[in-house]
C-alpha positions as a Markdown table, in Angstrom:
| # | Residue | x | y | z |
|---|---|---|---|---|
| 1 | Unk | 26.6 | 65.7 | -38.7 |
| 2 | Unk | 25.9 | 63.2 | -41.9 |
| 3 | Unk | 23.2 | 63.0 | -43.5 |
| 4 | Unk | 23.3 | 59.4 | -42.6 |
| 5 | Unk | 22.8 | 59.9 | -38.4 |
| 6 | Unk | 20.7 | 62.5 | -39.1 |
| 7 | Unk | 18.0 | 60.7 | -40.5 |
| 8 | Unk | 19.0 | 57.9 | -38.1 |
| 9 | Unk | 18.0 | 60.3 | -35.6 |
| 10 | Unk | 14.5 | 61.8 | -37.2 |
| 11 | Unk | 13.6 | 57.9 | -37.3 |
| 12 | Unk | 14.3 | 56.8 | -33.7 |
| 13 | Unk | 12.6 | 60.3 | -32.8 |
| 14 | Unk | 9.5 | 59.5 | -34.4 |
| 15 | Unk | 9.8 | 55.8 | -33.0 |
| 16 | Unk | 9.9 | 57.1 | -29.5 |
| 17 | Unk | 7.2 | 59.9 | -29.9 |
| 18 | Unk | 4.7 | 57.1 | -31.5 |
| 19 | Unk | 5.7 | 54.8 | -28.7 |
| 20 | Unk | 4.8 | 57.0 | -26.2 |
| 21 | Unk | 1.5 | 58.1 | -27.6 |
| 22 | Unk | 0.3 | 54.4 | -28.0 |
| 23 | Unk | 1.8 | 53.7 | -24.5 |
| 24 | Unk | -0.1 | 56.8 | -23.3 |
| 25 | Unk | -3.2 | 55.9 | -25.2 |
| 26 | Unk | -3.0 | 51.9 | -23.9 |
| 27 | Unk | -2.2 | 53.2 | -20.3 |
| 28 | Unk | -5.0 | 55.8 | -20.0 |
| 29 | Unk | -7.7 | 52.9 | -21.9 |
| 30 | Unk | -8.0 | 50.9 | -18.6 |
| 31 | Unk | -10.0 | 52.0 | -15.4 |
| 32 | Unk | -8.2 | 50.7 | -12.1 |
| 33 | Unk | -10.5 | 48.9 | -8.9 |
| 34 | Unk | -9.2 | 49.6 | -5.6 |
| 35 | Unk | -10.7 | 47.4 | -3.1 |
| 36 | Unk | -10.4 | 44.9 | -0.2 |
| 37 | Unk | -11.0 | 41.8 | 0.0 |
| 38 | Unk | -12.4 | 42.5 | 3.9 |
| 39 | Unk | -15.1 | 45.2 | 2.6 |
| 40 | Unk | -18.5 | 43.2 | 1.8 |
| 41 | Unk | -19.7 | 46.4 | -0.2 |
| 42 | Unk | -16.1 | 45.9 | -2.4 |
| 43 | Unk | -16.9 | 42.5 | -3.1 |
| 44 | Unk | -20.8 | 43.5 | -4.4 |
| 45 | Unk | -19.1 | 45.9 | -6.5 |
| 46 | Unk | -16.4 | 43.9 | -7.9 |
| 47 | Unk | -19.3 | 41.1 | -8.8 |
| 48 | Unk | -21.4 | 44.1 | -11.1 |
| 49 | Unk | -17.7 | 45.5 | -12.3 |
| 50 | Unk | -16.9 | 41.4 | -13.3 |
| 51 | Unk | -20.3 | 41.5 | -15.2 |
| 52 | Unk | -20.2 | 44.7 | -16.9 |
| 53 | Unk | -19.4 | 44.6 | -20.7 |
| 54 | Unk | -17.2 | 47.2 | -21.2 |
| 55 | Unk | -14.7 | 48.3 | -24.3 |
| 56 | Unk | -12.2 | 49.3 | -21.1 |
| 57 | Unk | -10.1 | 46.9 | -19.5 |
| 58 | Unk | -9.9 | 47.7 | -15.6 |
| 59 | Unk | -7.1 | 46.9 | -13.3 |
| 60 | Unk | -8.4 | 45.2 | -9.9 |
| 61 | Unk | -6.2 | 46.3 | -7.1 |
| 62 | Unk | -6.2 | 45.2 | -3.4 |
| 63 | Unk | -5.4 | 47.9 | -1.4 |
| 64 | Unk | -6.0 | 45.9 | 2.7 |
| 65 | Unk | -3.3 | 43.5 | 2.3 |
| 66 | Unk | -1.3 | 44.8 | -0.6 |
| 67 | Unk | 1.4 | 47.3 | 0.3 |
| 68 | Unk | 2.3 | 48.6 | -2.6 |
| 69 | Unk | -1.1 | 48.7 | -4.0 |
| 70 | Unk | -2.5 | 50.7 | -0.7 |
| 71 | Unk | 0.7 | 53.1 | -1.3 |
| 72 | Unk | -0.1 | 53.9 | -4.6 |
| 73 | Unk | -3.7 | 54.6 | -3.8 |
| 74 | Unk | -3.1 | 57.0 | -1.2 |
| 75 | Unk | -0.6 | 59.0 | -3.3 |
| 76 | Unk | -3.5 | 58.8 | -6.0 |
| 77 | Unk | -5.5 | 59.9 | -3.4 |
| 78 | Unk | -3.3 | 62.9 | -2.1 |
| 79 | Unk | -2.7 | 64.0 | -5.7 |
| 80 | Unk | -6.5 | 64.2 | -6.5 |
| 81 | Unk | -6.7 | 66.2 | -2.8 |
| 82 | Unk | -9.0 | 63.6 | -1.1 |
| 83 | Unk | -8.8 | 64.4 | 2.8 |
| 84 | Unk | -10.2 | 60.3 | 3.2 |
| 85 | Unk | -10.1 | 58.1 | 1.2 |
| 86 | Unk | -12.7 | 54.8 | 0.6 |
| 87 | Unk | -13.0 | 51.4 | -1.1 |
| 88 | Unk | -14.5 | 50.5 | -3.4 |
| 89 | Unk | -13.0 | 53.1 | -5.7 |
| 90 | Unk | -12.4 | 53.5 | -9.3 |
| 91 | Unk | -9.8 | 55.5 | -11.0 |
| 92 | Unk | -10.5 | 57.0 | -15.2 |
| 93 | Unk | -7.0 | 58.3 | -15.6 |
| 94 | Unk | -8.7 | 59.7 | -19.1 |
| 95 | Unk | -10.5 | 61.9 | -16.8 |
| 96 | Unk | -7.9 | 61.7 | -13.7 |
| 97 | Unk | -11.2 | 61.0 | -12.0 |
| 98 | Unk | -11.5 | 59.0 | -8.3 |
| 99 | Unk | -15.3 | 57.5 | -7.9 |
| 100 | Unk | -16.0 | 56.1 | -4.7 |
| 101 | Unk | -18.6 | 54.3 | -3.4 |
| 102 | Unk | -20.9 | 51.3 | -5.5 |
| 103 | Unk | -23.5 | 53.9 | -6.7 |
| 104 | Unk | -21.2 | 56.4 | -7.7 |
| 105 | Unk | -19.2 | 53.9 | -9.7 |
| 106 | Unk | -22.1 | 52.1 | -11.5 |
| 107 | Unk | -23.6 | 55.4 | -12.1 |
| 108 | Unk | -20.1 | 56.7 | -13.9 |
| 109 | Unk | -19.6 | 53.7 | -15.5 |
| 110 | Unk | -23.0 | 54.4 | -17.0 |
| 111 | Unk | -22.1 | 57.3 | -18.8 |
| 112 | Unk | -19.1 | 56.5 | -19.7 |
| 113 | Unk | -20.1 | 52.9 | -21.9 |
């Protein structure tokens, strides 16, 4: 091997393994809403969540007439061993924590700001 593709290789290396940190970091910054849009106690939840200040950005996902959306939250769901699962829910991947329910949500997101 040359010297040449040898550092050629150290710098891609440490390209990719700073790429993936700031993608990791970016990816576990947000909080993700699951919701529908036929729950009324979703919709009083994703008014305070619109409202809130927060350094955070979250991720609003339909989950009633989104497919892939409700797929995704059921594996999350299964993963985090939840034997039912209800909206309004929100996901902290930082903590790979599932809140459900309005108080337990604004009472997390307490905390957490």
């Amino acid at each position: 091997m040359s010297r040449k593709s040898f550092f050629a290789g150290l710098v891609l290396g440490w390209l990719f393994l700073f790429l993936s940190i700031y993608s990791y970091n970016k990816e576990t910054d947000m909080l993700i809403f699951y919701y529908s849009d036929e729950c009324p106690k979703c919709h009083e939840a994703l008014r305070y969540l619109l409202s809130l200040e927060t350094s955070r950005m979250i991720i609003f996902k339909e989950v009633f007439y989104n497919e892939e959306n409700y797929e995704e939250f059921v594996r999350l769901g299964k993963r985090l061993r939840f034997d039912a699962l209800e909206v309004p829910a929100l996901y902290d991947p930082r903590k790979d924590r599932l809140i459900v329910g309005n108080e337990n949500i604004s009472n997390y997101l307490e905390k957490i700001q």
